[in-house]
BATI-176482 format. One record per residue (C-alpha): residue number from 1; residue in one letter; x, y, z negated. Coordinates in steps of 0.05 Angstrom, whole numbers. Layout:
<k->NUM r->A X->X Y->Y Z->Z>
...
This chain:
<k->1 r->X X->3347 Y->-999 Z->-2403>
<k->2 r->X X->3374 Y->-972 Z->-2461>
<k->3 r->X X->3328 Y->-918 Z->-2510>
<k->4 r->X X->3384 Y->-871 Z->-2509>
<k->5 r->X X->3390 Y->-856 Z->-2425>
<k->6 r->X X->3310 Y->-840 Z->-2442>
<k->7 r->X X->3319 Y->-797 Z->-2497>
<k->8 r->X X->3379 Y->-765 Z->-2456>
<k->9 r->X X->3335 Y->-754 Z->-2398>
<k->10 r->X X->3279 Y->-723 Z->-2441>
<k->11 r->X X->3322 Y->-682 Z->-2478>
<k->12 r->X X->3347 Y->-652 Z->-2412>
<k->13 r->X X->3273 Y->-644 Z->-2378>
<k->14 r->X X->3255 Y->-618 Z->-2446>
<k->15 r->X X->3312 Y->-559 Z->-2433>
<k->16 r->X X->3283 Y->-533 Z->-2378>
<k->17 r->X X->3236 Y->-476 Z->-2374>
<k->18 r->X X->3156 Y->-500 Z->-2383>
<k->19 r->X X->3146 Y->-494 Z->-2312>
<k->20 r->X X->3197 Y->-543 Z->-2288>
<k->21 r->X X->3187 Y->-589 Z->-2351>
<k->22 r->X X->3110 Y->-591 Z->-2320>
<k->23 r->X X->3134 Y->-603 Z->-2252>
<k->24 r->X X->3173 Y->-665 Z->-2276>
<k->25 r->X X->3117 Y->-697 Z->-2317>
<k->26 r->X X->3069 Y->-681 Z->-2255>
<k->27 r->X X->3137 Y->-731 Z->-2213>
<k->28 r->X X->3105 Y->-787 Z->-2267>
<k->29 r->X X->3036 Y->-770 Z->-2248>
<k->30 r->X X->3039 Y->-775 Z->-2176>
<k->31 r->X X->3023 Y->-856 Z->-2174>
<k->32 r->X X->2977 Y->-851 Z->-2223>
<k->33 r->X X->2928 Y->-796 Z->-2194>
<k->34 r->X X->2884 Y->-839 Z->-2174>
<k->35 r->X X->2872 Y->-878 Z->-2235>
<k->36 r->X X->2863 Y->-816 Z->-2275>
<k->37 r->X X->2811 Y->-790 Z->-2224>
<k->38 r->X X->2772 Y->-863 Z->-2225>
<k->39 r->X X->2768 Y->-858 Z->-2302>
<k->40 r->X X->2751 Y->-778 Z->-2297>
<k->41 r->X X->2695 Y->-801 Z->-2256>
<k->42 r->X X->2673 Y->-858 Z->-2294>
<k->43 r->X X->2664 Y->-809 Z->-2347>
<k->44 r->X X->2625 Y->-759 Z->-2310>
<k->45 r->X X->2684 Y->-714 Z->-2322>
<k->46 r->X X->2707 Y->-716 Z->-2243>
<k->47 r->X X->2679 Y->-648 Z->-2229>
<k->48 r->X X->2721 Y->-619 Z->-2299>
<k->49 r->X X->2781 Y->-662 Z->-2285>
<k->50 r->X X->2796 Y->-637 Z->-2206>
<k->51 r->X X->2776 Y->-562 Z->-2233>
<k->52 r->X X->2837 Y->-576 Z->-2290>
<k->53 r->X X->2873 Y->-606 Z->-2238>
<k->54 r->X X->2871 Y->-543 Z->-2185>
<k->55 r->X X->2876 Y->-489 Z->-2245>
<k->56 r->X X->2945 Y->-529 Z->-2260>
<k->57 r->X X->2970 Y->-529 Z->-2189>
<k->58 r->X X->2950 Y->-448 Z->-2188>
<k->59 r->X X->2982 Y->-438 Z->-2257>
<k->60 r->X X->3049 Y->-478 Z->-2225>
<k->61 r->X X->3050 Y->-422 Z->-2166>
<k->62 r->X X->3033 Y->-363 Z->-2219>
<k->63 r->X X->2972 Y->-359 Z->-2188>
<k->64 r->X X->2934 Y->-377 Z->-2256>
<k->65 r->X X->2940 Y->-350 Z->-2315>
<k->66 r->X X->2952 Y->-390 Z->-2386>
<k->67 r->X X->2890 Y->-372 Z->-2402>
<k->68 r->X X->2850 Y->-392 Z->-2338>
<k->69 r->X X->2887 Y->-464 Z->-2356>
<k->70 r->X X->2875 Y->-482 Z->-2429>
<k->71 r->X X->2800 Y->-459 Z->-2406>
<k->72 r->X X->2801 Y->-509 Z->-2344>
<k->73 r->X X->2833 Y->-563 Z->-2406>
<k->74 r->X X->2778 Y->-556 Z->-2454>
<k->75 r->X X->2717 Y->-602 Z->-2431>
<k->76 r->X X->2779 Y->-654 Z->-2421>
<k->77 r->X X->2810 Y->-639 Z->-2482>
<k->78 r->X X->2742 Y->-647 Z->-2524>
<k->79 r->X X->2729 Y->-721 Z->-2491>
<k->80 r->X X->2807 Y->-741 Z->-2490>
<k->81 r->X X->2820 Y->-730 Z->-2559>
<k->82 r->X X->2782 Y->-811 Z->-2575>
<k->83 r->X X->2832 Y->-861 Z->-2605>
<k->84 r->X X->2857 Y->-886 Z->-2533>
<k->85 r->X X->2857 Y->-958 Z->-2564>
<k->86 r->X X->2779 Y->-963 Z->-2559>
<k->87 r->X X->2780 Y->-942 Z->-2483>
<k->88 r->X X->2755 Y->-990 Z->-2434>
<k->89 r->X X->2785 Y->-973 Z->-2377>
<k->90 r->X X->2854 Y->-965 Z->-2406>
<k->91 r->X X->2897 Y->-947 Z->-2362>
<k->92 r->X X->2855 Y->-893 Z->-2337>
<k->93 r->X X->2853 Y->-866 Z->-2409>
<k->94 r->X X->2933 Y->-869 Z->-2414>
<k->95 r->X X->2931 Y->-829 Z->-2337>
<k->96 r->X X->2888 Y->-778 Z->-2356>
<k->97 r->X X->2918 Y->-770 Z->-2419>
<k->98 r->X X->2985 Y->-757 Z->-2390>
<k->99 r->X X->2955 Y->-707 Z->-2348>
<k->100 r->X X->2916 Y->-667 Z->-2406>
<k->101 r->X X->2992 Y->-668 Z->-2434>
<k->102 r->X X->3003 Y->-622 Z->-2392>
<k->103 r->X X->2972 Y->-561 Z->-2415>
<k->104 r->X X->3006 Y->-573 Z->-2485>
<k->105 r->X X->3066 Y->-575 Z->-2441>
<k->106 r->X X->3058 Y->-512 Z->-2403>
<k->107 r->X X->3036 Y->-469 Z->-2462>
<k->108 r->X X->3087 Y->-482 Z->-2505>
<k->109 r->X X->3044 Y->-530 Z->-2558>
<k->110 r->X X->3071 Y->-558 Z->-2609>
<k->111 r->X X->3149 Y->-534 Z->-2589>
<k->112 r->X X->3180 Y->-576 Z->-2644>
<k->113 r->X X->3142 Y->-636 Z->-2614>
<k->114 r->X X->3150 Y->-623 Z->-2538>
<k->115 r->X X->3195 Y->-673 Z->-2520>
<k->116 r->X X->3154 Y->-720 Z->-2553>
<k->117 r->X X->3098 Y->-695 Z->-2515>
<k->118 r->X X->3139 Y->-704 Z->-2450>
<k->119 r->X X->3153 Y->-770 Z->-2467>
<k->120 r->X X->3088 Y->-796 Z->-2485>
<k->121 r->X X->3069 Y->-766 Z->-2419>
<k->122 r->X X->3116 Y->-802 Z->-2376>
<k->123 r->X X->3108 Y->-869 Z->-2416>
<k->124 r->X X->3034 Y->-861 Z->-2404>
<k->125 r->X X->3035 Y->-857 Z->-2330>
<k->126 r->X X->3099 Y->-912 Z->-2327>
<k->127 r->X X->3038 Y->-956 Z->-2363>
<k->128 r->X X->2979 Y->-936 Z->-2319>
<k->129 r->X X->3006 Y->-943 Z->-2252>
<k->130 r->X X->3027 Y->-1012 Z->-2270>
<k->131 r->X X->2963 Y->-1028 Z->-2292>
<k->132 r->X X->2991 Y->-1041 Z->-2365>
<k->133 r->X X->2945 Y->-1048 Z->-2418>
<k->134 r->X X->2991 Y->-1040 Z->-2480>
<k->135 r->X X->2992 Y->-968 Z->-2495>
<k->136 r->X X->3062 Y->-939 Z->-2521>
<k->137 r->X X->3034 Y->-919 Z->-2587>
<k->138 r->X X->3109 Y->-911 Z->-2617>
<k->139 r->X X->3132 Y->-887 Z->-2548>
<k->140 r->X X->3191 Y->-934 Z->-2560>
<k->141 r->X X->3228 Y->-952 Z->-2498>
<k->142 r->X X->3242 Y->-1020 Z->-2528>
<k->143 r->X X->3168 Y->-1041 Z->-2520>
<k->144 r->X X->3169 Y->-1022 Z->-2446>
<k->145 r->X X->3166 Y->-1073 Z->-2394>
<k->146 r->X X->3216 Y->-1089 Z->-2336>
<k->147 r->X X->3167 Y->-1055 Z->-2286>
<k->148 r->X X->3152 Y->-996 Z->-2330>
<k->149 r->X X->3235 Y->-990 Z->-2337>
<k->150 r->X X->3230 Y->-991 Z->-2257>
<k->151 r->X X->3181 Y->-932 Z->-2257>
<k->152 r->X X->3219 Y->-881 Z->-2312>
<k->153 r->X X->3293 Y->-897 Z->-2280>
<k->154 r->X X->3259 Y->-882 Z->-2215>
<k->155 r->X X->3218 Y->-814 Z->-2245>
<k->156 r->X X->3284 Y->-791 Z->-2274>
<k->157 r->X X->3324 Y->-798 Z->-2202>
<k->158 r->X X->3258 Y->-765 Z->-2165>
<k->159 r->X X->3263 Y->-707 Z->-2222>
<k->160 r->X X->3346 Y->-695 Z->-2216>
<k->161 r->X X->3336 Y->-692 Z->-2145>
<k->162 r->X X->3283 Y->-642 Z->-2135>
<k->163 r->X X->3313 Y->-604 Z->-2203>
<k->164 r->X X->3394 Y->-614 Z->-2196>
<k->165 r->X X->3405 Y->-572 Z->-2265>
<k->166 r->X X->3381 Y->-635 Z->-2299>
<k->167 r->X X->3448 Y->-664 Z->-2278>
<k->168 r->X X->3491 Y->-617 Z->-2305>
């Protein structure tokens, strides 16, 4: 797959409005739930991690505020923010990761670095839910394996068809 379909897909998730752009990363996430909750768990973070987890789901529906979610990030935030490479359980790390992402995401972190952030999202959960243990640190689509290829060409076509502005 070639590194400028990815950056063309980013750039156009990256378009969107916050809400959407969270909804697509949280397309990547799906496989890689569980994995995420295993390491929360394994961390004794379970209980902080579903809490994050539900405030996210309530923010998506307006039902949260942007406070009530970068509060629900924090105790995640404090443990995730470890050099990744020293994790055990790495592709729990990458999955949980991708899901602190995001908050930075939703509130607008970082805006001349969002698309980064989506991408280092989505190659994050394209390497935990194939069990990968080489983490993107470049986020360079070259490094990516044939399965991991699998998993973004099939994110992008689950993303432009529950969002059809991304084909336009």
């Amino acid at each position: 797959m070639a590194q400028h379909l990815i950056d063309q897909w980013i750039a156009k998730v990256f378009e969107l409005p916050a809400r959407e752009q969270v909804k697509c990363v949280l397309i990547a996430l799906q496989p890689c739930a569980p994995i995420a909750a295993g390491w929360a768990d394994a961390q004794k973070l379970g209980d902080p991690f579903r809490k994050y987890a539900g405030t996210l789901h309530r923010w998506l529906t307006g039902e949260a505020s942007d406070r009530e979610l970068e509060k629900a990030a924090h105790p995640l935030d404090r443990r995730l923010n470890r050099e990744i490479e020293s994790e055990q359980d790495l592709p729990g790390a990458m999955a949980a990761h991708a899901f602190l992402d995001t908050v930075a995401i939703a509130l607008g972190y970082s805006p001349e670095v969002g698309d980064e952030i989506i991408r280092t999202a989505v190659f994050f959960a394209s390497a935990a839910s194939t069990g990968s243990r080489d983490v993107p640190v470049e986020v360079d689509a070259d490094r990516l394996t044939p399965t991991e290829q699998q998993f973004i060409q099939d994110w992008w076509r689950e993303c432009a068809a529950r969002l059809p502005e991304l084909l336009s």
